[in-house]
C-alpha positions in Angstrom: 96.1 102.7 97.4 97.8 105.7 95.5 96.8 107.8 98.6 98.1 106.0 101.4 101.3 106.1 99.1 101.8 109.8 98.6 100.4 110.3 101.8 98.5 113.9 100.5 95.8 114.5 97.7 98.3 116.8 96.3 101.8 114.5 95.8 99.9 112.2 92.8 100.3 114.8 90.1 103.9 115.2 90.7 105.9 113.5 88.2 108.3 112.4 90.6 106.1 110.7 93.3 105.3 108.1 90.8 107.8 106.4 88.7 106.1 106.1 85.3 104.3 110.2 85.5 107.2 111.8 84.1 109.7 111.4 81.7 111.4 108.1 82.0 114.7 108.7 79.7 118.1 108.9 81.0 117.2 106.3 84.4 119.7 103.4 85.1 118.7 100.3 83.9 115.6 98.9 86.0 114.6 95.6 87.0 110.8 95.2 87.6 109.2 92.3 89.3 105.6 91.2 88.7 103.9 88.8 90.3 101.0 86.2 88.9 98.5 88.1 91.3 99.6 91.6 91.8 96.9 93.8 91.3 99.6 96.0 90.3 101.0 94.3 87.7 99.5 96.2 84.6 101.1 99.2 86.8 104.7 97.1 86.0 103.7 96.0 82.2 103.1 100.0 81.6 106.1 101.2 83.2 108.4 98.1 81.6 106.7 99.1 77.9 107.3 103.0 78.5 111.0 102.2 79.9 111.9 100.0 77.0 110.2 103.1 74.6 112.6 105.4 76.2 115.7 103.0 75.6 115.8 102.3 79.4 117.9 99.0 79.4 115.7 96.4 81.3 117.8 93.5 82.7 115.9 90.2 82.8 115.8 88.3 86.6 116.1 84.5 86.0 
C-alpha cells in the first residue's frame, strides 16, 4: 500500500512523503480521523502520540 502511495521504491525514505518520518514539531494543529476498521489506524494512533510528543495541538472532532 506504501508503494502505490509514493508511487517509486525510492519516495518512502523521504521524510516528507510520509507524515510521521520526519520531524513533526512546528505543524499546525492536526485533526486525525480513525476509523473502527482501518487497517491504518495504528498508523493514526502513532502519528497522534508522536504529534502530541512534539506539542502539536490536536483538536478533538465531536
Amino acid at each position: 500500500m506504501n508503494l502505490l502511495y509514493a508511487g517509486s521504491e525510492d519516495v518512502p525514505p523521504d521524510p516528507y512523503a510520509f507524515a510521521g518520518n520526519g520531524d513533526v514539531s512546528g505543524q499546525p494543529p492536526v485533526c486525525i480521523l480513525n476509523s473502527d476498521t482501518d487497517p491504518l489506524r495504528a498508523s493514526g494512533e502513532a502519528y497522534a502520540a508522536q504529534l502530541a510528543k512534539a506539542g502539536v495541538p490536536l483538536p478533538v472532532a465531536a
